[in-house]
N, CA, C and O atoms as a GROMACS GRO file, in nm:
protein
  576
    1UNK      N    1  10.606   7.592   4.607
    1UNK     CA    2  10.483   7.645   4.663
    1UNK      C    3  10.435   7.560   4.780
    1UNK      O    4  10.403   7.621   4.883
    2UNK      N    5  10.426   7.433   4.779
    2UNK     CA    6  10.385   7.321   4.890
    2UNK      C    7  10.519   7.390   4.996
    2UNK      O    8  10.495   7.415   5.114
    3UNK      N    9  10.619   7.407   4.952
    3UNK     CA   10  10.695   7.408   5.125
    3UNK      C   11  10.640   7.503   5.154
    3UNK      O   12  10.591   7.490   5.266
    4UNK      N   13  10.620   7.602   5.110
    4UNK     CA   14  10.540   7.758   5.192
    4UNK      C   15  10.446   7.742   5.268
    4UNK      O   16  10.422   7.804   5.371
    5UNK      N   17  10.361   7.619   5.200
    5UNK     CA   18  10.220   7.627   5.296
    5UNK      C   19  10.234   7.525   5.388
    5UNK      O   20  10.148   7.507   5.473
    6UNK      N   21  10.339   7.453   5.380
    6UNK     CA   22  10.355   7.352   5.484
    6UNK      C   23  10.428   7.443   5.639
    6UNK      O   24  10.396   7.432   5.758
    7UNK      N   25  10.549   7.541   5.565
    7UNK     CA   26  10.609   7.566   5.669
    7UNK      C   27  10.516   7.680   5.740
    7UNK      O   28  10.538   7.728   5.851
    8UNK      N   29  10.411   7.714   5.656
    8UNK     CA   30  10.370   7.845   5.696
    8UNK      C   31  10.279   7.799   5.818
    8UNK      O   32  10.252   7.875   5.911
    9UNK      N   33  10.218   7.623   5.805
    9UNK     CA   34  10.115   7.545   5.875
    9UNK      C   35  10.182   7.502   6.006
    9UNK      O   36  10.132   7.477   6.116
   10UNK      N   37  10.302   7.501   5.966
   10UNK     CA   38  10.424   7.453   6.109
   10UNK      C   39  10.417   7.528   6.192
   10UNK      O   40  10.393   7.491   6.307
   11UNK      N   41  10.438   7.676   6.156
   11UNK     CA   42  10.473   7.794   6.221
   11UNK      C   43  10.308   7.819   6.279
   11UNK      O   44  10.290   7.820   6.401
   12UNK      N   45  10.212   7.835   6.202
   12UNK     CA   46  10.081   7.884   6.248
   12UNK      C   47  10.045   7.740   6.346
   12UNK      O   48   9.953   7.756   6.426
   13UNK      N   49  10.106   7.614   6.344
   13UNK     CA   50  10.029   7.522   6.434
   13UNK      C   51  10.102   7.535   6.536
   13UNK      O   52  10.031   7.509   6.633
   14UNK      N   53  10.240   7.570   6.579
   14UNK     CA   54  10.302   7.580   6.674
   14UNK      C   55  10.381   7.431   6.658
   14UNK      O   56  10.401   7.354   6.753
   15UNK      N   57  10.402   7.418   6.590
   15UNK     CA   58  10.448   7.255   6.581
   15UNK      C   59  10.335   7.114   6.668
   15UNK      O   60  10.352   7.050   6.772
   16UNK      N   61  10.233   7.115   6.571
   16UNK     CA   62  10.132   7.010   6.584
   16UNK      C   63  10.168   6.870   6.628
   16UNK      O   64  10.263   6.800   6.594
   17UNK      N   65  10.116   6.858   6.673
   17UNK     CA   66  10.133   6.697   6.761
   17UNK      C   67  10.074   6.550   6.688
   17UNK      O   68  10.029   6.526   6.576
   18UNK      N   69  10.094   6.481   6.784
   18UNK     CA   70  10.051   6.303   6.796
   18UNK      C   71   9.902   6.300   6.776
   18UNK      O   72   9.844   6.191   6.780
   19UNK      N   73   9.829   6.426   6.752
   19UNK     CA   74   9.679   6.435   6.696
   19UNK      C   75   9.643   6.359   6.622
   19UNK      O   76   9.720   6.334   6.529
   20UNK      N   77   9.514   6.288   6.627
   20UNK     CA   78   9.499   6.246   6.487
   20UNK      C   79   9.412   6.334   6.393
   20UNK      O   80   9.334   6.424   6.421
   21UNK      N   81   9.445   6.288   6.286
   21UNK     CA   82   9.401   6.390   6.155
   21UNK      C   83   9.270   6.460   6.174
   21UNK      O   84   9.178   6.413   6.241
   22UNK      N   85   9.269   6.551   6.125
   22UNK     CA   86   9.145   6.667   6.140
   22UNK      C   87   9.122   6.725   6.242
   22UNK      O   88   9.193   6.790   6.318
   23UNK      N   89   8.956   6.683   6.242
   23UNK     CA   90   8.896   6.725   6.388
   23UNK      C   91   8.910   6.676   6.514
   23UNK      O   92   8.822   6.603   6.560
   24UNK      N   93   9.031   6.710   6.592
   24UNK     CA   94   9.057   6.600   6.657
   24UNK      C   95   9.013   6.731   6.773
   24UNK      O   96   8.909   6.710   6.835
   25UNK      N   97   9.064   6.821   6.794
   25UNK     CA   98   9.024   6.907   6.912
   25UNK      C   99   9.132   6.927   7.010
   25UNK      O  100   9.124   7.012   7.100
   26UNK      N  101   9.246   6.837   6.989
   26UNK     CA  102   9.333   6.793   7.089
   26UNK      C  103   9.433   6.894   7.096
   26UNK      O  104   9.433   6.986   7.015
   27UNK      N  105   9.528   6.883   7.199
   27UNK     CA  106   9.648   7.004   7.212
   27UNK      C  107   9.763   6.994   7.085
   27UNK      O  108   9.802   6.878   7.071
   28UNK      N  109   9.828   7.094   6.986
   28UNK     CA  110   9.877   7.068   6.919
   28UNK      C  111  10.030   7.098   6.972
   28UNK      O  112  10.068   7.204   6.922
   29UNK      N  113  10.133   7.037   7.059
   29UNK     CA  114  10.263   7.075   7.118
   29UNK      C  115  10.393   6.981   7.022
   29UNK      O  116  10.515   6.984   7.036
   30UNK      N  117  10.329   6.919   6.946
   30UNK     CA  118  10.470   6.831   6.885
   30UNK      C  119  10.515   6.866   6.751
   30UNK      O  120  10.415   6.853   6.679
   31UNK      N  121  10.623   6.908   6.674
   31UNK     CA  122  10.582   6.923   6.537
   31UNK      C  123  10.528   6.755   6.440
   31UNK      O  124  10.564   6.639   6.458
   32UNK      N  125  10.429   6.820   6.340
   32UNK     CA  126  10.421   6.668   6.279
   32UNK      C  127  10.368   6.755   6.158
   32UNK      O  128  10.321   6.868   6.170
   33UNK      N  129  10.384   6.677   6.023
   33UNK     CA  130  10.346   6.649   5.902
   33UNK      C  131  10.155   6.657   5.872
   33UNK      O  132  10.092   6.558   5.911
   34UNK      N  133  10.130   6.694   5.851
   34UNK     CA  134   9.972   6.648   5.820
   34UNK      C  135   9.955   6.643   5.676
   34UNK      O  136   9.957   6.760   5.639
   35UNK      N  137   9.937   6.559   5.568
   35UNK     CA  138   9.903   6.522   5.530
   35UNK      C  139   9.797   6.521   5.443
   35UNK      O  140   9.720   6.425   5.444
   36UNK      N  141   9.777   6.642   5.345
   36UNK     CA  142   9.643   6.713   5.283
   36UNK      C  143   9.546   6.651   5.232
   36UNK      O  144   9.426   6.679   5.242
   37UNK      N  145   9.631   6.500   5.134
   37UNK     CA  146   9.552   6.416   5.033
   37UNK      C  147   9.491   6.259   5.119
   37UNK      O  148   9.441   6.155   5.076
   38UNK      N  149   9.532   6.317   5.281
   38UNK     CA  150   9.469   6.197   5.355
   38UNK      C  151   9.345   6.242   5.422
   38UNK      O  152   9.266   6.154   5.458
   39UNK      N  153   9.311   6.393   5.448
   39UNK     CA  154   9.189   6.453   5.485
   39UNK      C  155   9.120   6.392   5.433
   39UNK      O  156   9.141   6.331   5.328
   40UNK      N  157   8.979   6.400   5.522
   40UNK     CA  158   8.863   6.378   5.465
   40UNK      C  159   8.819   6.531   5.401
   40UNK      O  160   8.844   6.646   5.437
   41UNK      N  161   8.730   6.463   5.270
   41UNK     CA  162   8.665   6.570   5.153
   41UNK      C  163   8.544   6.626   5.198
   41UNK      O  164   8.466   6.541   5.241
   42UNK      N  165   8.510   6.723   5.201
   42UNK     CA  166   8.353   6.770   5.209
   42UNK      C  167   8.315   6.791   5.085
   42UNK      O  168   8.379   6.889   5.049
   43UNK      N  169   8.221   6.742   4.967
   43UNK     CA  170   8.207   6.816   4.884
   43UNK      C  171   8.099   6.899   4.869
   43UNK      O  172   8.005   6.838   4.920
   44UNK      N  173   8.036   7.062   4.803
   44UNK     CA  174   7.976   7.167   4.812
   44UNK      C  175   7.888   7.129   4.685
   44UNK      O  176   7.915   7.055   4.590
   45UNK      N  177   7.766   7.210   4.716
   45UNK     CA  178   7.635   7.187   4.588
   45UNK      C  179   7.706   7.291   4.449
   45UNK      O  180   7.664   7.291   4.333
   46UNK      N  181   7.808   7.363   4.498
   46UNK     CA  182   7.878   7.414   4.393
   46UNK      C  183   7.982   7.335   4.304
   46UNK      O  184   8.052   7.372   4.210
   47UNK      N  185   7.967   7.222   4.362
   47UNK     CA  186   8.097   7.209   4.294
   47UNK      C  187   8.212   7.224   4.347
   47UNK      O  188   8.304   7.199   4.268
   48UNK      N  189   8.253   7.263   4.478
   48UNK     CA  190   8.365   7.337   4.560
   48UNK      C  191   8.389   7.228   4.654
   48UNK      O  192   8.294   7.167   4.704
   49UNK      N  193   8.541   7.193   4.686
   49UNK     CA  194   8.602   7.063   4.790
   49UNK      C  195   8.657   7.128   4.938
   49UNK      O  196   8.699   7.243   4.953
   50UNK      N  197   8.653   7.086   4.980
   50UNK     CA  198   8.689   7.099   5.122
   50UNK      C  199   8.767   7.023   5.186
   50UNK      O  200   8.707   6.919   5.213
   51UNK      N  201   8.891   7.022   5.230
   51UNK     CA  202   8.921   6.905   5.292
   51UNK      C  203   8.961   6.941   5.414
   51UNK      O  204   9.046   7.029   5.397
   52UNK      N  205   8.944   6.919   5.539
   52UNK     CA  206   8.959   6.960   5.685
   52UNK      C  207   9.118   6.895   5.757
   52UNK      O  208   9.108   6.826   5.858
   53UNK      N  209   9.199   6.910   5.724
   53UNK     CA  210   9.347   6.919   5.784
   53UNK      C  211   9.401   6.876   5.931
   53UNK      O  212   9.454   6.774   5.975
   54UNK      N  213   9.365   6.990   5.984
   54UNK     CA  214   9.340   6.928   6.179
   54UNK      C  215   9.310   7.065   6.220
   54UNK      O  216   9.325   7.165   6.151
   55UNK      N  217   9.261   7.060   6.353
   55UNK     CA  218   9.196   7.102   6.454
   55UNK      C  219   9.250   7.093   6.588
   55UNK      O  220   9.308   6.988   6.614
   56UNK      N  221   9.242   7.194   6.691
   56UNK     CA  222   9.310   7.187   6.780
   56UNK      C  223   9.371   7.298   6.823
   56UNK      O  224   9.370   7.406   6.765
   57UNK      N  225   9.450   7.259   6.970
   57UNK     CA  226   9.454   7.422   7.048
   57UNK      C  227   9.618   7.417   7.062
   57UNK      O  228   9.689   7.322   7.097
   58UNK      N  229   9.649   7.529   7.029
   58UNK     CA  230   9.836   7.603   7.085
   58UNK      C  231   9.837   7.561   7.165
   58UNK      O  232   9.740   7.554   7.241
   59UNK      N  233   9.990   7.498   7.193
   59UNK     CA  234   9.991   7.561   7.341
   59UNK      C  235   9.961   7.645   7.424
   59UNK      O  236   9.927   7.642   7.542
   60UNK      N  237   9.991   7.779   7.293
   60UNK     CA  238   9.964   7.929   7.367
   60UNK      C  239   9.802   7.979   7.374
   60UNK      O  240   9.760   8.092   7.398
   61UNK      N  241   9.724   7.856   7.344
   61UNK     CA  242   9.614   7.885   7.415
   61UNK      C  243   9.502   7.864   7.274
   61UNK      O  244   9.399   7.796   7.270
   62UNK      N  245   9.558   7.939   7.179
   62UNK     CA  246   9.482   7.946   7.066
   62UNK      C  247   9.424   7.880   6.990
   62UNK      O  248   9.500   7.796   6.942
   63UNK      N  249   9.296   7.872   6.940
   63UNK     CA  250   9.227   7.714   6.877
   63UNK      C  251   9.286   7.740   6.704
   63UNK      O  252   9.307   7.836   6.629
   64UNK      N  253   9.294   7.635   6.702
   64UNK     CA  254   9.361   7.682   6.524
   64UNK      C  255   9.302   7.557   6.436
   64UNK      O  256   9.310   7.439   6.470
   65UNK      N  257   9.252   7.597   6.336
   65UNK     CA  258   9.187   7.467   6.242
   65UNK      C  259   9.225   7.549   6.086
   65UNK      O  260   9.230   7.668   6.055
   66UNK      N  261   9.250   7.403   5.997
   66UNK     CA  262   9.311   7.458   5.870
   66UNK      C  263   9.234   7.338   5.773
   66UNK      O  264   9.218   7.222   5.810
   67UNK      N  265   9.197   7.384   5.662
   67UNK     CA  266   9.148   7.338   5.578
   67UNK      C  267   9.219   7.372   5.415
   67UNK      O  268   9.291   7.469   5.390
   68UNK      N  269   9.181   7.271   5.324
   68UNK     CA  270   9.232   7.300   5.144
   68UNK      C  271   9.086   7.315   5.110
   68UNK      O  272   9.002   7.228   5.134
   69UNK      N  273   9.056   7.443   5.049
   69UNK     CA  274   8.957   7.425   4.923
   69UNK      C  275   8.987   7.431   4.810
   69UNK      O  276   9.090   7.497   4.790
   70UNK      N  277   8.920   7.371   4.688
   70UNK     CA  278   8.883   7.356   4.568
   70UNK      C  279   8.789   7.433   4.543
   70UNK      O  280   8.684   7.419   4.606
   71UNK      N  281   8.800   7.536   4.445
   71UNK     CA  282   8.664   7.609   4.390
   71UNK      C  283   8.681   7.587   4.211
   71UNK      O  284   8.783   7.617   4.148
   72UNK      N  285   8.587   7.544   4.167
   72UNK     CA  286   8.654   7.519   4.031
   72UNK      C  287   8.572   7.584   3.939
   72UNK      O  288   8.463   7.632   3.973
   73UNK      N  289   8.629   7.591   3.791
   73UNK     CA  290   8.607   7.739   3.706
   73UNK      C  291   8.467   7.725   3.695
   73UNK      O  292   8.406   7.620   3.676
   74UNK      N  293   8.400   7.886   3.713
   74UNK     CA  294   8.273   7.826   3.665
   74UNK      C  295   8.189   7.878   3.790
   74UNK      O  296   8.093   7.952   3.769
   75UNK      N  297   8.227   7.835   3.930
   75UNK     CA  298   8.139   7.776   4.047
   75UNK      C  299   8.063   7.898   4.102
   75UNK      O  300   8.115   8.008   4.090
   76UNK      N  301   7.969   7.887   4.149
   76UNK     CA  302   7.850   7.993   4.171
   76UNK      C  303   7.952   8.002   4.304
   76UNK      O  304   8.005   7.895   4.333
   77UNK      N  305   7.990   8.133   4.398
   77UNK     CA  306   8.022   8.225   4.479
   77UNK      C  307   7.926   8.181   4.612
   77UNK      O  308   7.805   8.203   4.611
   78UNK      N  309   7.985   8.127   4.710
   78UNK     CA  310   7.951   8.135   4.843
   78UNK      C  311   7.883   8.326   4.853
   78UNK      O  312   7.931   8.418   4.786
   79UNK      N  313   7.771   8.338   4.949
   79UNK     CA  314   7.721   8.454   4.997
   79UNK      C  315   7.842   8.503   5.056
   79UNK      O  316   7.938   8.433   5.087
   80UNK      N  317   7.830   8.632   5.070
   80UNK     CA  318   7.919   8.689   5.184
   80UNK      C  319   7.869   8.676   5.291
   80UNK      O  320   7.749   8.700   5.302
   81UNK      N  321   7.969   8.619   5.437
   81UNK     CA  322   7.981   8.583   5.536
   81UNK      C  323   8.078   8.650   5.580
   81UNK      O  324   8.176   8.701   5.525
   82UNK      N  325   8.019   8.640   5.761
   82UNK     CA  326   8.131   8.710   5.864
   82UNK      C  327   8.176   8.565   5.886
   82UNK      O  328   8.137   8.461   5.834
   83UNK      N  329   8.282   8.594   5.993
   83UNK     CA  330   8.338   8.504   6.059
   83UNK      C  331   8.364   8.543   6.196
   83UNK      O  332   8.362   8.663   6.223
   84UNK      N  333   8.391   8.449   6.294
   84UNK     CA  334   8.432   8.488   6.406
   84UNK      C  335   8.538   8.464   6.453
   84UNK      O  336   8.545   8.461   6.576
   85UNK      N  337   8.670   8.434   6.365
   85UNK     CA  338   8.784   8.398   6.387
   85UNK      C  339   8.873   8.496   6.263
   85UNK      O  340   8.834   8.553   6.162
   86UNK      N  341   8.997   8.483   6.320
   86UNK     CA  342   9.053   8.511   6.211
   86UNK      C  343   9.114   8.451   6.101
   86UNK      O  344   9.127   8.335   6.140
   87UNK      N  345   9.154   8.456   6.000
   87UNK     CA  346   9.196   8.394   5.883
   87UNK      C  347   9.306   8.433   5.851
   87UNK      O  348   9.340   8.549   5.872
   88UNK      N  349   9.420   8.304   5.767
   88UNK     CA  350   9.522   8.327   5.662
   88UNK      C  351   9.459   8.262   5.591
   88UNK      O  352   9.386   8.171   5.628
   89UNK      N  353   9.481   8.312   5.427
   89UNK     CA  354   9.424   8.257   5.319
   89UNK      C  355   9.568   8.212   5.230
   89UNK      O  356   9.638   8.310   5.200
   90UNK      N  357   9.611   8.103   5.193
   90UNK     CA  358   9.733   8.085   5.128
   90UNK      C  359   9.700   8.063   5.005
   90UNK      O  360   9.658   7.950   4.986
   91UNK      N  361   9.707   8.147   4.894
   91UNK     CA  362   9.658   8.062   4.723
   91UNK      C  363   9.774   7.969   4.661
   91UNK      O  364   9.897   7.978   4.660
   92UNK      N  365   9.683   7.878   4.610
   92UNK     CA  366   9.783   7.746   4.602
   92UNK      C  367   9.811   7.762   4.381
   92UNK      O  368   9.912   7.752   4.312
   93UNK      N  369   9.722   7.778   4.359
   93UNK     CA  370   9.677   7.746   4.210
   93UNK      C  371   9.540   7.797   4.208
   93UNK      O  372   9.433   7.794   4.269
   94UNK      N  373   9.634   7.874   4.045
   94UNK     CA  374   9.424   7.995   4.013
   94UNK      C  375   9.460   8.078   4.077
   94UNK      O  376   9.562   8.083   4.145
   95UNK      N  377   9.339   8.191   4.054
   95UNK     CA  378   9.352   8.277   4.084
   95UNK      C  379   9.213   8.325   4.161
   95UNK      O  380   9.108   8.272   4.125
   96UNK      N  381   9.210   8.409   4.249
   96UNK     CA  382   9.073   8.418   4.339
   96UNK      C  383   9.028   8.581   4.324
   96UNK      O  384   9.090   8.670   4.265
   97UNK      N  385   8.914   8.588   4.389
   97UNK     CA  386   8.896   8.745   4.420
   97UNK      C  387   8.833   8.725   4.562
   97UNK      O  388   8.753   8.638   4.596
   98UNK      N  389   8.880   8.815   4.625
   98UNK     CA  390   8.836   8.811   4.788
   98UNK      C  391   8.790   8.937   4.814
   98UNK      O  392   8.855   9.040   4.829
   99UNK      N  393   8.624   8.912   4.821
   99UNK     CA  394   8.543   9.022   4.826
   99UNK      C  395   8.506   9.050   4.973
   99UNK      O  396   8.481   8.960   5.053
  100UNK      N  397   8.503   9.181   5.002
  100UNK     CA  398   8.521   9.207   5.145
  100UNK      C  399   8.531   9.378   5.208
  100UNK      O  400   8.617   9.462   5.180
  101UNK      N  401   8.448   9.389   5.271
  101UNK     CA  402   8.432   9.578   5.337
  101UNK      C  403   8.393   9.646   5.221
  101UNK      O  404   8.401   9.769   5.232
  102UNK      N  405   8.344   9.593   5.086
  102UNK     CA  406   8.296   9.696   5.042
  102UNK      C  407   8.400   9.652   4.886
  102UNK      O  408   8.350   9.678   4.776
  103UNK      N  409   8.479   9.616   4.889
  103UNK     CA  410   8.571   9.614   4.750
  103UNK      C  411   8.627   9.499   4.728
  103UNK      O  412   8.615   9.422   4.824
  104UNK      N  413   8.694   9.450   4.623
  104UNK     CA  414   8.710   9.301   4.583
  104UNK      C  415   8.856   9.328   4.547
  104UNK      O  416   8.872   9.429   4.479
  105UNK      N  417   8.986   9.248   4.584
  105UNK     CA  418   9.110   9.229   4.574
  105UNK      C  419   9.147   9.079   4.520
  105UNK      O  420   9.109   8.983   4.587
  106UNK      N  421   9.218   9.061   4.406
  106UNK     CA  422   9.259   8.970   4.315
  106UNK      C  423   9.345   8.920   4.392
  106UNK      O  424   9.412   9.009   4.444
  107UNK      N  425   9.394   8.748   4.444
  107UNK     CA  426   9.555   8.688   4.479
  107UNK      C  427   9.565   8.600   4.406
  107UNK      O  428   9.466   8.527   4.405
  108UNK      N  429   9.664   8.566   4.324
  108UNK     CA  430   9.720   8.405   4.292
  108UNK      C  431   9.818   8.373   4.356
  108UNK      O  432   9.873   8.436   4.446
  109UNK      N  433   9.861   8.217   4.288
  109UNK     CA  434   9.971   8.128   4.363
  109UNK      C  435  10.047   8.227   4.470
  109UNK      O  436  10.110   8.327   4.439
  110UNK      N  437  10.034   8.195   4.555
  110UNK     CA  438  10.198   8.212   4.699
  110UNK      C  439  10.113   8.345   4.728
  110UNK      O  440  10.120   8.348   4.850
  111UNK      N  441  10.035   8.459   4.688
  111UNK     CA  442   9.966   8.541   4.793
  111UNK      C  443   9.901   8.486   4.904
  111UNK      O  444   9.854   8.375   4.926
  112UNK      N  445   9.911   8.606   4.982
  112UNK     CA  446   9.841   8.551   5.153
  112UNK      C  447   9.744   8.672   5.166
  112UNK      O  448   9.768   8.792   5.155
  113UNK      N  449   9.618   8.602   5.193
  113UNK     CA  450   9.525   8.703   5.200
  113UNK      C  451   9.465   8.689   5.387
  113UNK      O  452   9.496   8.583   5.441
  114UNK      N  453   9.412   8.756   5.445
  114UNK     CA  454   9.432   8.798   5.571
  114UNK      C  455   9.257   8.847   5.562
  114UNK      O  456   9.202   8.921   5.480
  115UNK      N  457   9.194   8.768   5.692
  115UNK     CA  458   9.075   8.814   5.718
  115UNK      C  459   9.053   8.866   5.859
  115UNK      O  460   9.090   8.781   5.940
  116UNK      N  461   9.008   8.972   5.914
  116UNK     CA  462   9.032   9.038   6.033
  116UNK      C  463   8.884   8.920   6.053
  116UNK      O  464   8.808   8.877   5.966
  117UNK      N  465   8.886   8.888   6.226
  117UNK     CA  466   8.761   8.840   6.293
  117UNK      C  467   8.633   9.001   6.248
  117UNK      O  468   8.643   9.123   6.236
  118UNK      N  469   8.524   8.895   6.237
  118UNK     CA  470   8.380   8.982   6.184
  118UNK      C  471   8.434   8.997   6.071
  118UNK      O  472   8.496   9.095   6.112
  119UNK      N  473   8.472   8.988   5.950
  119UNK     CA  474   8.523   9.028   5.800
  119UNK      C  475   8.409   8.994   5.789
  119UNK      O  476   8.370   8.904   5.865
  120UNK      N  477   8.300   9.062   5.674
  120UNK     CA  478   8.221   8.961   5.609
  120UNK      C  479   8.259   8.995   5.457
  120UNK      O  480   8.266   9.100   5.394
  121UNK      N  481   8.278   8.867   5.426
  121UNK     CA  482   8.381   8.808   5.304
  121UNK      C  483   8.327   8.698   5.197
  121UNK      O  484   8.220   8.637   5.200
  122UNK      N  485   8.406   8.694   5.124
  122UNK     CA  486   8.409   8.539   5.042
  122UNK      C  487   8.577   8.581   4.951
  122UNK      O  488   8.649   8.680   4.937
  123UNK      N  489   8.575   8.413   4.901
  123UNK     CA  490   8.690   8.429   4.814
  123UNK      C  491   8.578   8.314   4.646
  123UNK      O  492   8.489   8.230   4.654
  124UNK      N  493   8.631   8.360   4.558
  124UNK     CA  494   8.592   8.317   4.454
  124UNK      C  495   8.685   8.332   4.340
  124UNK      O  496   8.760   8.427   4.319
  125UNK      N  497   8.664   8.198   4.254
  125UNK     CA  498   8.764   8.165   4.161
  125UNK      C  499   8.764   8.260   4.058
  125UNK      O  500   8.644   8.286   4.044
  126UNK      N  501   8.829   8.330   3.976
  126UNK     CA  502   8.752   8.408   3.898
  126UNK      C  503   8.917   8.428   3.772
  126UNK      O  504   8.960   8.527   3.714
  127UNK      N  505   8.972   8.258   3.779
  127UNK     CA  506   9.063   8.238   3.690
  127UNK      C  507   9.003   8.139   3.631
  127UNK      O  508   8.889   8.096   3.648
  128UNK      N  509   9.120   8.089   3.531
  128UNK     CA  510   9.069   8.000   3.413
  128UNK      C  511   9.148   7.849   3.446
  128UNK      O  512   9.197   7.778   3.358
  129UNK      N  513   9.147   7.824   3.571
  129UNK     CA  514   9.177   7.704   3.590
  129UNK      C  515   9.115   7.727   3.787
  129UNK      O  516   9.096   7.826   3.857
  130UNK      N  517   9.101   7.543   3.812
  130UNK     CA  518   9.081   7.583   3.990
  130UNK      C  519   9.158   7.597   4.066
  130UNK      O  520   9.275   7.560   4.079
  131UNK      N  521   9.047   7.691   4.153
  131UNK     CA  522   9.120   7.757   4.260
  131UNK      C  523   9.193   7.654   4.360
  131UNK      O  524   9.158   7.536   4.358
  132UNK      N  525   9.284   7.691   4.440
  132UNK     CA  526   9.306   7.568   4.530
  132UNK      C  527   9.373   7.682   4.647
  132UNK      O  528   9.453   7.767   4.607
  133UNK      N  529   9.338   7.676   4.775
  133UNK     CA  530   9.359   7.765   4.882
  133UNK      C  531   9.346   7.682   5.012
  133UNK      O  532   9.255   7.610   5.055
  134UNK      N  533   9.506   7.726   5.072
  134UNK     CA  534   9.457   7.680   5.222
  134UNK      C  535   9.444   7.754   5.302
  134UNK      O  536   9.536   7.834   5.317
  135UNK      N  537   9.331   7.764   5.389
  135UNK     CA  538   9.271   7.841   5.517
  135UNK      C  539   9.342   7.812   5.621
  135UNK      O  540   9.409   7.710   5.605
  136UNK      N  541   9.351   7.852   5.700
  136UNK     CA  542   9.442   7.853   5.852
  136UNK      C  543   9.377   7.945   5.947
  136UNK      O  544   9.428   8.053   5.978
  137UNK      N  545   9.264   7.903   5.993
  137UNK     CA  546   9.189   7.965   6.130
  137UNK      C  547   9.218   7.987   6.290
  137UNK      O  548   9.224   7.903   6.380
  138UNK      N  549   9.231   8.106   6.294
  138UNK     CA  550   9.277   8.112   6.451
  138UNK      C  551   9.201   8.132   6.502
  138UNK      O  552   9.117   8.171   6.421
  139UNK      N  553   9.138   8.135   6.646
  139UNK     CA  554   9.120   8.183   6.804
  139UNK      C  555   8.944   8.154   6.738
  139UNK      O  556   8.896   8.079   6.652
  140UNK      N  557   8.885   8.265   6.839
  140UNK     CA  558   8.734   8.272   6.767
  140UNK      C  559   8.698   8.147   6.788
  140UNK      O  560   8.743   8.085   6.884
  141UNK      N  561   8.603   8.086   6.692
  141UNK     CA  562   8.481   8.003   6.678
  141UNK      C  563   8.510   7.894   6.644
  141UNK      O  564   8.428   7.802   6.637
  142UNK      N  565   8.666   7.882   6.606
  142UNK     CA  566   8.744   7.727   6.548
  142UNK      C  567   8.726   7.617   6.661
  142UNK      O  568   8.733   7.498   6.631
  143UNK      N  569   8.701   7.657   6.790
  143UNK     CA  570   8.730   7.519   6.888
  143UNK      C  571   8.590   7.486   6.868
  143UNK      O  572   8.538   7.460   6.976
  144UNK      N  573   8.504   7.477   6.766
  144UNK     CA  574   8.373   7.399   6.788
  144UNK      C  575   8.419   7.318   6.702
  144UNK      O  576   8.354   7.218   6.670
   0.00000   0.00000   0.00000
């Protein structure tokens, strides 16, 4: 399951560079490794982890930022929100429901869930162990 989301992070970073970790903003042209359990953590009044991955623009122009969350059993549901970018959602472990346009769709491990820019969405744990998902943000509102 880790090579999927690694290679899937290769392919979506364009092969990431000499950046340093996270928010760096910088051009991503080299392939490199990043490193999930060296992110820095955000942690949520839910109970929910965050860890911010890297940041930064394609070559081909595109701003791309990727993050791991933790939602763990139990955790009160982020509101539904738009976004202004688009999304890959990779499920790592657990199982989620990704509520969205009106109806709610179940993914576990190795599904890829897909958020069109303006989605207004959430994903929530709604298995019996935590969730663990990596985000992969394109174009849109990521270069802030």
């Amino acid at each position: 399951m880790m090579t999927r989301v690694l290679v899937l992070m290769q392919i979506v970073a364009g092969a990431a560079a000499q950046a340093p970790q996270a928010d760096s903003g910088a051009a991503l042209s080299q392939a490199k490794v990043y490193v999930v359990d060296a992110a820095s953590v955000r942690k949520s009044t839910n109970g929910s982890e965050s860890a911010n991955v890297l940041r930064g623009l394609l070559t081909s122009g595109e701003s791309v930022a990727v993050h791991e969350s933790t939602q763990p059993v139990g955790a009160e549901p982020v509101a539904l929100h738009p976004i202004q970018h688009s999304e890959l959602i990779v499920v790592r472990e657990g199982e989620v429901m990704f509520d969205h346009d009106g109806k709610s769709e179940k993914a576990g491990p190795g599904d890829v869930i897909y958020v069109a820019l303006g989605t207004v969405h959430r994903v929530r744990n709604v298995g019996s162990v935590p969730a663990k998902y990596v985000v992969v943000a394109i174009g849109g509102d990521t270069k802030k």
